[in-house]
N, C-alpha and C positions, 0 to 999 in steps of 0.2 A: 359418752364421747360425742361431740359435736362432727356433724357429717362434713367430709369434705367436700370442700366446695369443686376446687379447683380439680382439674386433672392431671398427674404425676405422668410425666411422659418421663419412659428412659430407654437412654441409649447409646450407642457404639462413640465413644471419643474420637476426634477429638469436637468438644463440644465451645464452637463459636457462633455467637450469637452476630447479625447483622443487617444491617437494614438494605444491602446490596443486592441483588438479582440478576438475569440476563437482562430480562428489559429495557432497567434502570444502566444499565451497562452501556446497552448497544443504543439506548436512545442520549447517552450521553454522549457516544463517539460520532454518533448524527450532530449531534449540537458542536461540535470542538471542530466538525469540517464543513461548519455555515459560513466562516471567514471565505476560505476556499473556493466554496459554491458562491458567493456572492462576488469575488473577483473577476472568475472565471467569465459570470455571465456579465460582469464590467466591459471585459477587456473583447470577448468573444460577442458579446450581444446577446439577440433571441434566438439564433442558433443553438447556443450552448442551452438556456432554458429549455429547448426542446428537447437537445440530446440527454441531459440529464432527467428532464421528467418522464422520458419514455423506459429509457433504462430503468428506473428506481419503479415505477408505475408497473411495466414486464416485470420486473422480480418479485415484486409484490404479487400480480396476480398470477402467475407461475406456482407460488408457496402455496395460496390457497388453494391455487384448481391441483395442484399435485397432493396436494393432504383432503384434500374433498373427495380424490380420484380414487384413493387409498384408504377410504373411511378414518384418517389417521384425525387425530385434535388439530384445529388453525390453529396456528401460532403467529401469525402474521402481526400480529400485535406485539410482540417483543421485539421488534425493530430490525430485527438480522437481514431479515431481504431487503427494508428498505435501505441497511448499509451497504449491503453485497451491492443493488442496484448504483447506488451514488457512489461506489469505489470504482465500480466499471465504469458509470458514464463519465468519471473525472479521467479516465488511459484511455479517454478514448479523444481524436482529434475533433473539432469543430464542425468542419466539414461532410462527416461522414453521412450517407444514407440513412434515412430513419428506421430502418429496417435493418440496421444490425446492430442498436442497444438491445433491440428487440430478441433478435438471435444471439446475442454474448448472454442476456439476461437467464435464457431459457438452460444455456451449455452452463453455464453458473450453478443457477438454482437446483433443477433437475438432474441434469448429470451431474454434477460436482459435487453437489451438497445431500442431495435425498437420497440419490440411486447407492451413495454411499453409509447411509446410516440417519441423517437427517444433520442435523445441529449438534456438532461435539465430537460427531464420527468423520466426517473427512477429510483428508489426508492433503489435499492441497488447498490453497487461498481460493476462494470461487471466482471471484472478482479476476482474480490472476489468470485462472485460465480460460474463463472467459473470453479476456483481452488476449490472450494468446490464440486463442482458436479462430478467433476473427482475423487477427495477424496473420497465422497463416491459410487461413481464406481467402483473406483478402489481402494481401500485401500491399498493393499501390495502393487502395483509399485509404488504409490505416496508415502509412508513412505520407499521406498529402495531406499539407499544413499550410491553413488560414493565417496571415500577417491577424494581431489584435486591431479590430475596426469597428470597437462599439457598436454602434445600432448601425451603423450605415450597413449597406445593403449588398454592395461592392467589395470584395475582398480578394485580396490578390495573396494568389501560391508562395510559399516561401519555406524553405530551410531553415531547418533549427538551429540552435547554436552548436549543440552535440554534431551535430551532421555537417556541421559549416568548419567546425575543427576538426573534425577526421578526417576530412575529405581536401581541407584548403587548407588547413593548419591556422594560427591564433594571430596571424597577419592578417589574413584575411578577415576573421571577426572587429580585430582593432579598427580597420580600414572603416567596418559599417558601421561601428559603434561610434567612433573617434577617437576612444582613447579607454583604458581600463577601468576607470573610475566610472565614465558611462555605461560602461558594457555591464560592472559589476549592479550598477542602480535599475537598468532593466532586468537585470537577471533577479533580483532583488524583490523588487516589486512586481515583476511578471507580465511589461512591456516587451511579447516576444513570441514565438511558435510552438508551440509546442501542443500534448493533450490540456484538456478543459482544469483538470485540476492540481497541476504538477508545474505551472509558470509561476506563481507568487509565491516565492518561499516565505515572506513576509506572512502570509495566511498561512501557511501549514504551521511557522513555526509557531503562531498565537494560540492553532489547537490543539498544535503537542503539548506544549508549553500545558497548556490548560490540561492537559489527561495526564502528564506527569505529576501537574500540581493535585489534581483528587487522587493519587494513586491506579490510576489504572494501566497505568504502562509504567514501570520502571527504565531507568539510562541504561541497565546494560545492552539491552540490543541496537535504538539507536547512535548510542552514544561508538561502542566496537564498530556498526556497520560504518558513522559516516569516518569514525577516525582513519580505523585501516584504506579507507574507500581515499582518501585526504593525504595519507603518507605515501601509498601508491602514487597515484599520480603525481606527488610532486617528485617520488625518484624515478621514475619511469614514464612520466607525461611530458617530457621533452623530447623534441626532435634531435634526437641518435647521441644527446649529452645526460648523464644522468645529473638529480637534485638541479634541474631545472622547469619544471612542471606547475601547472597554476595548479593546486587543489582547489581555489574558492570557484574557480569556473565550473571542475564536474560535481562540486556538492551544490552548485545552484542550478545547477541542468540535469534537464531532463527528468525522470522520475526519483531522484535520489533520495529529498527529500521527504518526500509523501510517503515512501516506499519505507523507509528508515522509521517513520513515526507510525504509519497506518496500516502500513500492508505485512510489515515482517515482524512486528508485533500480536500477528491476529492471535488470538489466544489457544486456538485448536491446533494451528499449524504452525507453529513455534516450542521452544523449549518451556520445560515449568520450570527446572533446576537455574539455580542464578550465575552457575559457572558455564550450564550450557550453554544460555541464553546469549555468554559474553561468545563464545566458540561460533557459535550460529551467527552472531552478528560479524566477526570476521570472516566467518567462509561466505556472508552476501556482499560486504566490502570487496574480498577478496576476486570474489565472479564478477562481480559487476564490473571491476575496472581490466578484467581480464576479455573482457568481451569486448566493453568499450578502447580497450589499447590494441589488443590483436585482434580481435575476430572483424567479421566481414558487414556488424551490423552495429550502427553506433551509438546503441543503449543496453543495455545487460541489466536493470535493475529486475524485472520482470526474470527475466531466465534466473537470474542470481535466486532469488526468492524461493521459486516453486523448485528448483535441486535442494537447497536447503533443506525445505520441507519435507521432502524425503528421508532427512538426518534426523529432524528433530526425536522421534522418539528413539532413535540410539543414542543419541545426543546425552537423554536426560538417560536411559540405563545408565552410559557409564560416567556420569556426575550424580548417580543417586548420590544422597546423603545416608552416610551410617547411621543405621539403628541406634538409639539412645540404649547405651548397654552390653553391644556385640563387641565383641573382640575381634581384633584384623584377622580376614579370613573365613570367619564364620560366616555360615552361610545363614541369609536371611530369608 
């Protein structure tokens, strides 16, 4: 009998073969938010260059000196921090102090993501509460927003659109725009205020667009969060009349988008099951415009998320999928 060559690996089913990885994964969802980063720092200038290399630069060397500090393997190389850093420094506004991508990077990485388990085990988006811990740190620099002023040097304070509609209502926006056509073309292209990577929905949706097309995000979550987010507000986004509400103005403002493709999609802090997945994107629809219509602060995509997050693994309990074989009832 001629000696084998090869060696006979076996093991536990199910057995699928793929050329996919984390790496390969997170270095692709790097690539699907370059449209984004590359807007951002259009419309924002070298500001925004800064605020995002600091961010993505801190999460990166956070990963390594906490896994150095730990004797744990670097991993820095499979992209995860430098997404977690460029998810943060895109919620974060223009403006901000260079010293706190630096502290959201560290509440991220470390708290969020390591002190939990590392990569797979933590329970909320890091990016997300990141940006929230700095929120509520800092409240007035994280809500003080740069008009877009390219490289100039000069930039004057300005209200968002979100902010300009809750606070003046959608007259007041028509008034700065001229007219809804214009309002809808900056909202559009991301001629407007907002954080560095949430004004051009035209960029988010070229990179969703693109991670739906290789398979790594499926429509049910964006697709539930922005519809429900869409219906909402057109029966309940009018002043004191219902089904009178613009939906195209809260799906182009503020984080909706980004949020809908990048951030409630993250794969550890989201549903697996594809019934969850639709459930989950309506309870972020649903938060979000609940925060945005009644609450006292005039964004909710960030809150909406990280409750969610909370669900997801009940979520997927009770949408498991029956065992191939069990009868209703049996326990598995």
């Amino acid at each position: 009998m001629e000696a084998i060559k090869e060696k006979l690996i076996v093991s536990v089913s199910p057995h699928v073969r793929t050329e996919e990885s984390v790496s390969r994964i997170m270095w692709t969802v790097n690539l699907a938010l370059l449209p984004a980063t590359v807007m951002a720092i259009y419309f924002f200038g070298i500001r925004a260059l800064y605020v995002l290399s600091l961010s993505v630069m801190s999460a990166v060397f956070f990963e390594w000196a906490f896994e150095k500090f730990t004797k744990r393997p670097v991993t820095i190389s499979d992209g995860s921090a430098f997404l977690t850093g460029l998810l943060l420094g895109m919620n974060l506004p223009s403006g901000v102090p260079f010293y706190l991508p630096v502290i959201g990077s560290f509440v991220a990485i470390v708290i969020t993501k390591h002190l939990f388990g590392g990569l797979g085990y933590n329970i909320f988006n890091p990016a997300l509460i990141g940006r929230a811990f700095l929120l509520l740190t800092w409240p007035r620099i994280m809500t003080t927003w740069l008009e877009p002023s390219g490289f100039t040097v000069d930039a004057k304070t300005t209200a968002t659109p979100l902010m300009i509609l809750k606070e003046e209502g959608i007259g007041r926006l028509l008034e700065l725009f001229g007219d809804k056509a214009n309002l809808y073309i900056h909202l559009f292209t991301g001629q407007r205020a907002g954080s560095l990577g949430e004004t051009s929905v035209i960029a988010i949706l070229i990179g969703g667009l693109f991670l739906l097309w290789r398979g790594y995000i499926t429509w049910h979550i964006p697709l539930s969060f922005l519809g429900t987010s869409a219906v909402i507000a057109w029966v309940f986004g009018g002043k004191g009349v219902l089904f009178t509400g613009d939906p195209l103005i809260h799906l182009m403002s503020g984080g909706m988008m980004i949020g809908a493709f990048f951030m409630a999609t993250d794969y550890v802090t989201s549903p697996m099951v594809r019934k969850a997945q639709i459930i989950f994107g309506i309870g972020c629809g649903f938060l979000t415009m609940l925060i945005r219509l009644k609450g006292g602060y005039p964004e909710g995509v960030m809150f909406a998320i990280l409750i969610m997050n909370c669900f997801a693994p009940l979520l997927d309990r009770a949408f498991k999928t029956r065992v191939f074989g069990a009868r209703k009832g049996q326990k598995k």
